[in-house]
C-alpha positions in Angstrom: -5.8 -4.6 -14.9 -7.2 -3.4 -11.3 -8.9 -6.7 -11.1 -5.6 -8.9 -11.6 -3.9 -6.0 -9.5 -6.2 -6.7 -6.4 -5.5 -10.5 -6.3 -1.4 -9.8 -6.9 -1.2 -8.2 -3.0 -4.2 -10.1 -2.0 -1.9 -13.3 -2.4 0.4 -12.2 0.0 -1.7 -10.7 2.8 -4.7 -13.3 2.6 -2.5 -16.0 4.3 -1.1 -14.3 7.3 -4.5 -14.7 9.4 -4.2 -18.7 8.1 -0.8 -19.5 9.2 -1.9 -21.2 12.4 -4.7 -23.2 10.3 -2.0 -24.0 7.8 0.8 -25.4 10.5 -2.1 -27.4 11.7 -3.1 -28.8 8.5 0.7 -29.4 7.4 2.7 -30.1 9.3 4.6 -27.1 8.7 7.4 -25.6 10.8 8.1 -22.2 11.5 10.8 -21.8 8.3 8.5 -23.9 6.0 5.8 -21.0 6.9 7.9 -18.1 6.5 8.4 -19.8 3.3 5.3 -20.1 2.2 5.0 -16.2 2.6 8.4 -15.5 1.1 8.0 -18.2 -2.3 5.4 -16.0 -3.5 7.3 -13.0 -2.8 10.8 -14.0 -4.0 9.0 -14.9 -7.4 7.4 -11.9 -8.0 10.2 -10.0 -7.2 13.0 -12.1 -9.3 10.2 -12.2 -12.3 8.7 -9.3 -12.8 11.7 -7.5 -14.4 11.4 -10.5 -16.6 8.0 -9.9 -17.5 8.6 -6.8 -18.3 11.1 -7.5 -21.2 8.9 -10.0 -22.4 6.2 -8.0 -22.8 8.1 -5.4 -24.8 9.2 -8.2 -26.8 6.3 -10.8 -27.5 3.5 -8.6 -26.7 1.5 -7.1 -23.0 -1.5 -8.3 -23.9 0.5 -11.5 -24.4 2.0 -11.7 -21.7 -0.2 -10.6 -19.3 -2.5 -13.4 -20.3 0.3 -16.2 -20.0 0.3 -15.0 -16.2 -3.2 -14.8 -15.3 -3.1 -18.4 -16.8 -0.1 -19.6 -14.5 -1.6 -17.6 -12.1 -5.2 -19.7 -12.3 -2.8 -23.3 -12.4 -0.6 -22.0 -9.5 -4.2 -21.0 -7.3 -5.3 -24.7 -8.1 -2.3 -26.1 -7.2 -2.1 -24.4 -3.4 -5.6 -25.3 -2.6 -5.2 -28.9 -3.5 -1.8 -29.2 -1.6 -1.6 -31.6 1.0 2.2 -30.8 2.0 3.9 -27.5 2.8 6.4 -28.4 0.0 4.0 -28.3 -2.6 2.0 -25.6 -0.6 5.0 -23.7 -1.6 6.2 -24.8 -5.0 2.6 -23.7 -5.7 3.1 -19.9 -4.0 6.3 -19.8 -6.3 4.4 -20.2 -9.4 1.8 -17.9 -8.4 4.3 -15.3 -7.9 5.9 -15.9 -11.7 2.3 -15.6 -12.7 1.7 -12.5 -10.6 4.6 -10.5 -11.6 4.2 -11.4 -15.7 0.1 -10.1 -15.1 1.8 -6.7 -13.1 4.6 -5.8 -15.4 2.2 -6.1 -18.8 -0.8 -4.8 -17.6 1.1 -1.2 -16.1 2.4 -1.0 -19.3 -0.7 -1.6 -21.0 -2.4 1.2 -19.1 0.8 4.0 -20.3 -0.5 2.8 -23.6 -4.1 3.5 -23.2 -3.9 6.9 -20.6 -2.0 10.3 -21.6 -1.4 12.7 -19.5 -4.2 13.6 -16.3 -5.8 10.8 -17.1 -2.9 8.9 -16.2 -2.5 10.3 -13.2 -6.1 9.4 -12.3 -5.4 6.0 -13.5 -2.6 5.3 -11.4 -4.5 6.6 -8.9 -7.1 4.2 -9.3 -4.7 1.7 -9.7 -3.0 2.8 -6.4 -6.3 1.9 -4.4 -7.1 -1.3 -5.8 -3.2 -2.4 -5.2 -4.0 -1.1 -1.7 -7.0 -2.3 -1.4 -6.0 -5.7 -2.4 -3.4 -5.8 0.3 -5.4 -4.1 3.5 -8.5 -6.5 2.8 -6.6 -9.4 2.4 -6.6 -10.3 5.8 -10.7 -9.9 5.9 -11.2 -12.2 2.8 -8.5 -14.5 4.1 -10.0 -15.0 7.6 -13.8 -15.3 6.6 -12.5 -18.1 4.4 -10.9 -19.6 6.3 -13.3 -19.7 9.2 -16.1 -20.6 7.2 -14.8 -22.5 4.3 -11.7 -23.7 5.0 -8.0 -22.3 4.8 -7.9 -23.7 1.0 -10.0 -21.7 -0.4 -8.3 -17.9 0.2 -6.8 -19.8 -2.5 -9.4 -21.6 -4.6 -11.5 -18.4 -4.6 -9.1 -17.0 -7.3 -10.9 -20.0 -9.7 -14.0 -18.3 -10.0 -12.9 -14.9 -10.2 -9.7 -15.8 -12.7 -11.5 -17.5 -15.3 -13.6 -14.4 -15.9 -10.9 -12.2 -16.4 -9.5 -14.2 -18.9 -12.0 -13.8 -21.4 -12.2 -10.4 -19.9 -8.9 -9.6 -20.9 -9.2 -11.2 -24.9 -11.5 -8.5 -25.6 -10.3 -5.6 -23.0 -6.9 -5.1 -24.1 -5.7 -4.1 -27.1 -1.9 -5.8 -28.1 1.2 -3.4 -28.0 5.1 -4.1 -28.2 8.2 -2.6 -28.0 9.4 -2.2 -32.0 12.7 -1.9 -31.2 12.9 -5.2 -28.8 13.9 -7.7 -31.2 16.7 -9.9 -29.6 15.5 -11.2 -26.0 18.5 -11.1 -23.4 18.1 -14.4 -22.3 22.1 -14.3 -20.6 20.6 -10.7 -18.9 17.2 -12.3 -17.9 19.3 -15.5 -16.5 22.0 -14.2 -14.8 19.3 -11.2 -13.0 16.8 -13.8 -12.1 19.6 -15.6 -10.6 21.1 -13.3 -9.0 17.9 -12.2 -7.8 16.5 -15.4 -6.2 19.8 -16.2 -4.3 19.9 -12.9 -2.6 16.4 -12.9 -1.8 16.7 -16.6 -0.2 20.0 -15.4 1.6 18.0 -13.0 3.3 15.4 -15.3 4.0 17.8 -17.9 5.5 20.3 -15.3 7.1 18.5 -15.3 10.5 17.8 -19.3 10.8 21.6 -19.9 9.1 23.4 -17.2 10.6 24.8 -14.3 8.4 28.5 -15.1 8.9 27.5 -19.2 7.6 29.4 -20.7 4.6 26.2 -21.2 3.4 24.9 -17.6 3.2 28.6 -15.8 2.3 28.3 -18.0 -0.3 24.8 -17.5 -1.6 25.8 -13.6 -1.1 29.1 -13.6 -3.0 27.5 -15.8 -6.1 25.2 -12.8 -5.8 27.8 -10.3 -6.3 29.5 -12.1 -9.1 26.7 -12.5 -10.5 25.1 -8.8 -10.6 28.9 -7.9 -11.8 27.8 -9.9 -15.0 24.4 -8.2 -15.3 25.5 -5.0 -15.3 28.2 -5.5 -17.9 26.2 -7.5 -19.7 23.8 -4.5 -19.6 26.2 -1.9 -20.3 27.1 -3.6 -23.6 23.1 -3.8 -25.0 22.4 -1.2 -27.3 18.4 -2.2 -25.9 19.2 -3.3 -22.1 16.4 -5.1 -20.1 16.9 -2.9 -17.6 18.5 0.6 -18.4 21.2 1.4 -16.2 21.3 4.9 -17.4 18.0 5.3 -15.8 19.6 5.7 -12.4 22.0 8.8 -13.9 18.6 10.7 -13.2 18.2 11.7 -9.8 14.6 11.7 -9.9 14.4 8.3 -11.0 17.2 7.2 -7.9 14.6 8.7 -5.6 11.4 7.1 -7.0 13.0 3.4 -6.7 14.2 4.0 -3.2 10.1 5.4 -2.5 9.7 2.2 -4.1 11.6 -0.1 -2.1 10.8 2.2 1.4 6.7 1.6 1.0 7.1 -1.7 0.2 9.5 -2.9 3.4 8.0 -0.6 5.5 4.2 -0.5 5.2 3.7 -4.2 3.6 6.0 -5.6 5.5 3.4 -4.6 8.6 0.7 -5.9 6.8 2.4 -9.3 7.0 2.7 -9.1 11.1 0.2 -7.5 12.1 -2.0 -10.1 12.4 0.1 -12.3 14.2 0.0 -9.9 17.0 -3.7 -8.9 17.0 -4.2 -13.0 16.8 -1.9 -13.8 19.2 -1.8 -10.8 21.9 -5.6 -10.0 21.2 -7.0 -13.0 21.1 -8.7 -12.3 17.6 -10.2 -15.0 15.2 -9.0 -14.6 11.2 -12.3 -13.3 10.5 -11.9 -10.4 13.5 -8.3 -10.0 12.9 -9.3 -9.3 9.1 -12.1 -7.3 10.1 -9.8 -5.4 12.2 -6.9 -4.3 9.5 -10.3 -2.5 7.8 -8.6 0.7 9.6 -5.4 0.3 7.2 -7.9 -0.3 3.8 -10.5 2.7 4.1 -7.4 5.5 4.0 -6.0 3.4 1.4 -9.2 3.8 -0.5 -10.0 7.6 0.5 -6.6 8.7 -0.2 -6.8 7.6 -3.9 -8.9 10.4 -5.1 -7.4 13.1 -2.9 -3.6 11.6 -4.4 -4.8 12.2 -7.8 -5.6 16.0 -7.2 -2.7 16.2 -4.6 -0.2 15.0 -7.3 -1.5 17.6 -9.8 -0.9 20.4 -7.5 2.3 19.5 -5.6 6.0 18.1 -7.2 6.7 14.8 -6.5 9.7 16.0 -4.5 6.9 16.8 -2.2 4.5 14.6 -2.7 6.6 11.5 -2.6 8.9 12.3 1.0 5.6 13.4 2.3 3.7 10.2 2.2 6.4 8.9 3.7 6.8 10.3 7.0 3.3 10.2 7.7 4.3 6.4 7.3 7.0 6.7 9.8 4.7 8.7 12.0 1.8 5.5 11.9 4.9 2.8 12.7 6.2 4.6 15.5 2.8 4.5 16.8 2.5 0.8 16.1 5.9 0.3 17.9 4.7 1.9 21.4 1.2 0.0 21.1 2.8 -2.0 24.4 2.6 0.7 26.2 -0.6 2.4 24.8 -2.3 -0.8 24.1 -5.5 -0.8 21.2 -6.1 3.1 20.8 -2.0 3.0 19.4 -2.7 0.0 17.1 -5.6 1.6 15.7 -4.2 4.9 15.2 -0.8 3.4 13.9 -2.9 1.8 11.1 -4.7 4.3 10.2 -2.0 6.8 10.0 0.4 4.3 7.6 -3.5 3.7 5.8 -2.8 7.1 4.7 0.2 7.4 4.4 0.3 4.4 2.0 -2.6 5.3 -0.2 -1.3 9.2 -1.0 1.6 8.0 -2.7 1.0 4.2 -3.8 -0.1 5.0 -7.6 1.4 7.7 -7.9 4.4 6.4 -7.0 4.5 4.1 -10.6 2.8 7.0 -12.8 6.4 9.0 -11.7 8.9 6.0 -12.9 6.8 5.0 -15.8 6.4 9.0 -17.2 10.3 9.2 -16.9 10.7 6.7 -20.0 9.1 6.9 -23.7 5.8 4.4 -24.0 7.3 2.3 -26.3 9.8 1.4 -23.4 7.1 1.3 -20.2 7.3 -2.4 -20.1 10.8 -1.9 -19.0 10.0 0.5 -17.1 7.1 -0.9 -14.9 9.5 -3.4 -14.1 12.2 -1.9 -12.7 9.6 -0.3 -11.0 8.0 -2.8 -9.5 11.5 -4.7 -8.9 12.1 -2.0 -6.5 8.8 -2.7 -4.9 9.7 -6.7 -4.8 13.4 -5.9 -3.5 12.2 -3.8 -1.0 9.0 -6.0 0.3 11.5 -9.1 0.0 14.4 -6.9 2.0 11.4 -6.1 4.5 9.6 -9.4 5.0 13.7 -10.7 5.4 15.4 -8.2 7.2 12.4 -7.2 9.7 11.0 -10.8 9.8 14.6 -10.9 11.5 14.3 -8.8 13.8 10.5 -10.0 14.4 11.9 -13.8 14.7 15.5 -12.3 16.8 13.4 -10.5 19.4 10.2 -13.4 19.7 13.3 -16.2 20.2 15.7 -13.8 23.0 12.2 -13.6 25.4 11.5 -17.1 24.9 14.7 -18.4 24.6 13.5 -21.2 27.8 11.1 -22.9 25.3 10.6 -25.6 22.7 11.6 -24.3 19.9 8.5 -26.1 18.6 6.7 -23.4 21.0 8.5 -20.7 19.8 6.8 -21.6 16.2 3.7 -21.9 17.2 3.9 -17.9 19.4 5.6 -16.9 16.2 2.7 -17.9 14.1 -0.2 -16.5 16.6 -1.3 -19.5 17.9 -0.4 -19.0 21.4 -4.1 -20.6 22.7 -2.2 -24.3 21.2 1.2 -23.4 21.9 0.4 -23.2 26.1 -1.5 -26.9 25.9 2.1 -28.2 25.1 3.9 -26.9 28.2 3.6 -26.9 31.9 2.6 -23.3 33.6 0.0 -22.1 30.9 -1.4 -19.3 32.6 2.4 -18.4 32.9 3.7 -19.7 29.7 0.6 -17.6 27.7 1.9 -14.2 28.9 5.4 -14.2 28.5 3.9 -15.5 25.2 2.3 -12.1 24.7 5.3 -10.7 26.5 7.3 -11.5 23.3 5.0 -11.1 20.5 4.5 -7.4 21.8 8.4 -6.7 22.3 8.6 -8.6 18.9 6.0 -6.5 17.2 7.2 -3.2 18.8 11.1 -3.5 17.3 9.9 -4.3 14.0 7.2 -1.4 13.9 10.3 0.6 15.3 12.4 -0.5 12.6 10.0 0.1 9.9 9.6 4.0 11.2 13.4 4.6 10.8 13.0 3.2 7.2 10.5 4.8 6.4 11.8 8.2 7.6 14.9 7.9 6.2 13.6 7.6 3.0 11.6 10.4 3.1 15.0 12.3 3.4 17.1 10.7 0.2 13.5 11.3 -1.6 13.3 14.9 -0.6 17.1 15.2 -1.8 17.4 13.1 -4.7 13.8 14.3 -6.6 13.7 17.3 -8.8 10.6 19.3 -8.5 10.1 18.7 -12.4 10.0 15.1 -12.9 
């Protein structure tokens, strides 16, 4: 489970250091790279709920299989593709693949840990999801200056096929007894729902959020979580337990859940577009760089584990939080303070991140009987999805809203390539380039600096409604 947990973040952050290899290679323009990103992220996040009801019905050892092996096709698939449209059909199907793997294999582990060894499971568990993020840039940018940008995805090939037999003889199978009937109109009309919001919020910024075209994606939405939930309300065994939410605790938890994910991951994303494009660093340097944000991640994971024995979550939780808020603000004055602010930012979140990321799912997982973690873990983890989907949308807006106002003059084929961190090509294609370059970096700092912002109020915020929704007692 930690292995398949490492490569499920590590699919997300290893291709921000290659976007500027992949627009070269492609073709792509600045949407078709957001989407590449995003497809792998609107997948998981529409899926893994799924995943989850599957698993309590047909089996987690089951289904956690049937992703790693979607996952291994989807892998293939990317680093064979000679388009950004099948780049990105690809990154959808590694994200259905991702979030089946997630949603069985947390359940598998409430079925295998009890009690303080949970905790210090999901604590492992925590760093390795961490891990898997913080390093990706590394592992991304040594690939891709050494190998090629095709293989931060064909690397999965050789580490996939191993787990699979690993996981034949690992896992023992476990379901849900009482999970007879699938809800196929539930899965259906969530999924749905799901993916249209998530692309509205994709699109809203490129569209414009008072277009046809988005209202309507957004009231479809609507309509369509109005079914869900009374589709829900009327299962005697819902796919996702509404009731849940009656529980204060539990309210709190999923908003954690969606704060760490828009917030810190969401950074993770641009970050190295900055440090490419301001800095000057190569992938490999850039990778190297975002080290700061992976050793807290990994440090932090045995201090949460005895940290989360002592204090109540209602503590615990809120805490890790606003030493998140405290790293971003950092991030978001790094104009002013220049490198010593970027590093300490990341640090800071590095911590903040790692205190609370396992223990985070050990919380909404313990609130539920074991026979119903599968459901569980995924509303969970949908939480996680939402919010990294909401970040990577809403503060990719911002990002995108402030890069376009500074360089509003431009090509808007310039503006893509700024917005991806190639600013050394983008300068060859206009007149001025000494000029050109550091209004460039002009942009991408003012860019960077509202979106760090942004992700400090969220994050802070959320340390509040935490702080007042959990009970000390979970």
């Amino acid at each position: 489970m930690c292995v398949a947990s490492f490569l499920e973040p590590l699919a997300t952050t290893v291709v921000t250091v290659s976007l500027s290899h992949i627009q070269r290679a492609t073709d792509a323009s600045f949407t078709e790279l957001q989407w590449v990103l995003n497809a792998y992220v609107l997948t998981f996040a529409a899926f893994v709920l799924t995943g989850g009801a599957l698993a309590d019905r047909f089996g987690r050892k089951c289904i956690f299989i049937t992703g790693l092996l979607i996952f291994i096709l989807a892998s293939a698939i990317c680093g064979l593709a000679q388009t950004s449209l099948l780049l990105i059909l690809g990154r959808a199907a590694a994200g259905i693949g991702s979030a089946f793997m997630l949603s069985a294999g947390l359940a598998l582990l409430v079925q295998v840990f009890h009690g303080p060894e949970r905790v210090r499971a999901f604590a492992i568990w925590g760093v390795v999801v961490g891990a898997g993020s913080a390093l990706g840039p590394l592992i991304g940018g040594v690939l891709t200056e050494t190998l090629g940008w095709r293989w931060i995805f064909f690397i999965n090939l050789p580490v996939c096929l191993p787990l699979l037999a690993l996981s034949f003889w690992s896992a023992d199978e476990s379901y849900d007894q009482d999970a007879i009937m699938i809800d196929w109109r539930g899965l259906v009309s969530f999924t749905t729902m799901f993916i249209l919001v998530m692309y509205a919020l994709v699109e809203g910024n490129g569209a414009g959020w008072s277009s046809p075209k988005i209202i309507s994606l957004l009231s479809i939405s609507v309509l369509l979580l109005i079914v869900f939930v009374w589709l829900q309300l009327k299962q005697t065994h819902p796919m996702f337990d509404l009731s849940l939410f009656a529980s204060k605790t539990f309210t709190g938890v999923s908003i954690v859940a969606i704060a760490i994910a828009a917030a810190f991951f969401t950074l993770l994303v641009y970050l190295p577009i900055y440090i490419q494009g301001v800095l000057g660093y190569s992938p490999s340097q850039t990778g190297l760089a975002l080290i700061v944000m992976a050793v807290p991640l990994l440090i932090m994971g045995p201090v949460s584990a005895k940290l989360a024995v002592i204090l109540p979550s209602r503590l615990f939780l809120p805490l890790g939080l606003f030493i998140i808020a405290g790293g971003a603000f950092l991030l978001s004055v790094m104009g002013q303070y220049g490198e010593p602010a970027l590093y300490a930012g990341m640090i800071i979140t590095g911590i903040g991140a790692g205190l609370i990321n396992g223990e985070l799912s050990n919380v909404a997982i313990s609130i539920v009987a074991p026979e119903r973690s599968g459901m569980a873990s995924g509303i969970s983890n949908t939480m996680r999805q939402l919010g990294f989907g909401m970040g990577i949308a809403s503060l990719g807006a911002i990002f995108s809203a402030s890069l376009t106002r500074v360089l509003a003059n431009y090509e808007q084929s310039f503006i893509e390539r700024v917005a991806s961190g190639d600013i050394t090509i983008a300068v060859t294609t206009v007149d001025n380039a000494g000029e050109a370059s550091e209004i460039a970096k002009t942009a991408l700092t003012a860019a960077m600096s509202n979106l760090s912002f942004s992700a400090a109020a969220l994050a802070g915020l959320a340390a509040i409604l935490a702080f007042l929704l959990i009970r000390t007692g979970r």
